[in-house]
KOLZARO-833618 format. One line per 10 residues: number of its first residue (from 1); their letters; for each residue x, y, z of C-alpha. Coordinates in nm, 4 decimals, padded with zeros to 6 digits. Example, Ala and Ser with C-alpha at 12.3 -4.5 7.8 and 13.67 -1.06 7.14 Angstrom:
1 = AS = 01.2300 -00.4500 00.7800 | 01.3670 -00.1060 00.7140
END
This chain:
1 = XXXXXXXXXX = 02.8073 -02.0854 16.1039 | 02.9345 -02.1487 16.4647 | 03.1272 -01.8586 16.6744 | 03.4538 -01.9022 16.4820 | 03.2930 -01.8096 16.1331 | 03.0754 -01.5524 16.3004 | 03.3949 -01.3571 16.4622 | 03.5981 -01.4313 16.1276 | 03.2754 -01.2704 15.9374 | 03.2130 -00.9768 16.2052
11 = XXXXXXXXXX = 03.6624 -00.8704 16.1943 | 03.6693 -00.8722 15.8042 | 03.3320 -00.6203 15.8208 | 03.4903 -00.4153 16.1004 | 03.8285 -00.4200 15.9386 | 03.6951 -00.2845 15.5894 | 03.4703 -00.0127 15.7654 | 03.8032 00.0731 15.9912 | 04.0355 00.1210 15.6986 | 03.7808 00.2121 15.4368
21 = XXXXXXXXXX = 03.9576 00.0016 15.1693 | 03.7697 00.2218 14.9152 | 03.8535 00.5630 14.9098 | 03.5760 00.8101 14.9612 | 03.4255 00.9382 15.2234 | 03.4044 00.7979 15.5893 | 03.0385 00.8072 15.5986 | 03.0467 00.5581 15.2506 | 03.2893 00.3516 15.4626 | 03.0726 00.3032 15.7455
31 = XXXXXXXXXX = 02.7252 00.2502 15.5461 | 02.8846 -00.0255 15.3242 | 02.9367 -00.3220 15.5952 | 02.5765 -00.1824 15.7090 | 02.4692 -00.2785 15.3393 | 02.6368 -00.5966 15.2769 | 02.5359 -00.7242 15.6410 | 02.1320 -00.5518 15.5293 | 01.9619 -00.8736 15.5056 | 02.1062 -01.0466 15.8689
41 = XXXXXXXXXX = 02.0848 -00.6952 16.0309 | 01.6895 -00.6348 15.8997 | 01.5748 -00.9815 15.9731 | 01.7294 -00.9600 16.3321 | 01.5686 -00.6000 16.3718 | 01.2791 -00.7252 16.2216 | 01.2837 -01.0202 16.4838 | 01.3366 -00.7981 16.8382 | 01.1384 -00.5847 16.7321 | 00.8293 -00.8084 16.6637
51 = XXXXXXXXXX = 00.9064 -00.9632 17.0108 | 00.8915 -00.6130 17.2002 | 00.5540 -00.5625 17.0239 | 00.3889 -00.8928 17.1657 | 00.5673 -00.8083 17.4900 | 00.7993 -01.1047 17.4860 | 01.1721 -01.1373 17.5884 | 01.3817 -01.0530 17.2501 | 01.5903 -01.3115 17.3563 | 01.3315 -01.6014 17.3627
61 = XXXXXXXXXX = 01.3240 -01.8367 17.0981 | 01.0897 -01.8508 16.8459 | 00.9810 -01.9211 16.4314 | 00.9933 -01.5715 16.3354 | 01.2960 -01.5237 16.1477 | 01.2922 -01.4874 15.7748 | 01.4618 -01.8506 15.7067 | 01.1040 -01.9767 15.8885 | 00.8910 -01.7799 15.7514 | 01.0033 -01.8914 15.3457
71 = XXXXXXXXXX = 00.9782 -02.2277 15.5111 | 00.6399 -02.1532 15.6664 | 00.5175 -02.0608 15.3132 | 00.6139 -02.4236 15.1884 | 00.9431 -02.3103 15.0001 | 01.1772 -02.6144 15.0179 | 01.5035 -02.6162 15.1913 | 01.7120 -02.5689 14.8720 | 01.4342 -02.2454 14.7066 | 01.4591 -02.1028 15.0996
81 = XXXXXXXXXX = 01.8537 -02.0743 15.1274 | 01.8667 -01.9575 14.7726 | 01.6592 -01.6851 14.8028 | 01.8165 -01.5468 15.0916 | 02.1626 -01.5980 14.9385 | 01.9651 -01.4096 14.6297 | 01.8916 -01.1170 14.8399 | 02.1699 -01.0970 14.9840 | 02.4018 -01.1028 14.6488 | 02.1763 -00.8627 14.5293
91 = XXXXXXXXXX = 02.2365 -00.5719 14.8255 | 02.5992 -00.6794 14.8195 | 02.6130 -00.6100 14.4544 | 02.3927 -00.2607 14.5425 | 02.7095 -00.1738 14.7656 | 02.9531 -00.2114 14.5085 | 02.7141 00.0258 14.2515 | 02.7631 00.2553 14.5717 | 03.1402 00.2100 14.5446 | 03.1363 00.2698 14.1556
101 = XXXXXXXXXX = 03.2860 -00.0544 14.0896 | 03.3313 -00.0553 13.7142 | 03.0234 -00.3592 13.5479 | 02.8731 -00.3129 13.8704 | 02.5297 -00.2012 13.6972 | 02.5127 -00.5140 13.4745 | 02.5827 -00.7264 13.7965 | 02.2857 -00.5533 13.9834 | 02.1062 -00.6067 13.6822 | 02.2008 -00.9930 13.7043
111 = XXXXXXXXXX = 02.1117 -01.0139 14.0480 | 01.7223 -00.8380 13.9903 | 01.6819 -01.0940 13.7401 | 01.8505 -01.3803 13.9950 | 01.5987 -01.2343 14.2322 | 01.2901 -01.2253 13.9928 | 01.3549 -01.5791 13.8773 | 01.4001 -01.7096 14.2785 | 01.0455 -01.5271 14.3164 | 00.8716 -01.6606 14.0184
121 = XXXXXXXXXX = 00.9680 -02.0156 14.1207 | 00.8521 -01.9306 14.4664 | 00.5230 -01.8358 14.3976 | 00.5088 -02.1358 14.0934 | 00.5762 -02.3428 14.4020 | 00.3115 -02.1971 14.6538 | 00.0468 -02.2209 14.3911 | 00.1378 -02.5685 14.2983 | 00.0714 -02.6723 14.6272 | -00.2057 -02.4960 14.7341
131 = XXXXX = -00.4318 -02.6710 14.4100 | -00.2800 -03.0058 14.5445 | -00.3915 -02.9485 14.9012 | -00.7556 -02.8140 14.7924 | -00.7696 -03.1672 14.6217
END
């Protein structure tokens, strides 16, 4: 994404938690950038903290983030960045059934099926290629 997309990303969050475009309470208009940034802000807790644990420098490089670890499990490129974009849709949909955006039920609904289709294909994938490497 670069710095300039990163900064653009991290004002527009800042700037809807600031002004609470939705109108209810402050602590809603906090927790929903927290939510729609969930899947970044897990892995990269997820991540340091992992690091502390083996006593290593959380700022040290490594293959431990969740893009890797899909990749580690033989997803492709493509079935990787979609399921991450999959999660992702799916919490930011989760904040807007928070908000009590009207049709936001059927689109969480959408996005656990989204998600249980990215899965399926996932683990269709795994399988497939652990029979071809036992061959």
């Amino acid at each position: 994404m670069g710095d300039g997309g990163s900064y653009f990303i991290g004002f527009l969050v800042a700037g809807v938690g600031i002004t609470g475009l939705v109108e209810t309470s402050t602590s809603i208009a906090v927790f929903l950038p927290m939510l729609v940034l969930a899947v970044p802000l897990l892995d990269m807790s997820a991540v340091i903290l992992g690091r502390l644990m083996r006593r290593q420098s959380p700022f040290l490089a490594d293959r431990s983030h969740l893009h890797h670890r899909l990749l580690g499990i033989r997803l492709s490129h493509r079935l990787t960045v979609l399921t991450i974009y999959a999660l992702t849709w799916g919490v930011g949909i989760l904040a807007l059934v928070f908000v009590g955006l009207p049709g936001s039920p059927l689109l969480l609904v959408t996005a656990l099926i989204g998600l249980a289709w990215i899965g399926w294909k996932s683990l269709q994938l795994i399988l497939d290629s652990s029979v071809n490497n036992a061959f």
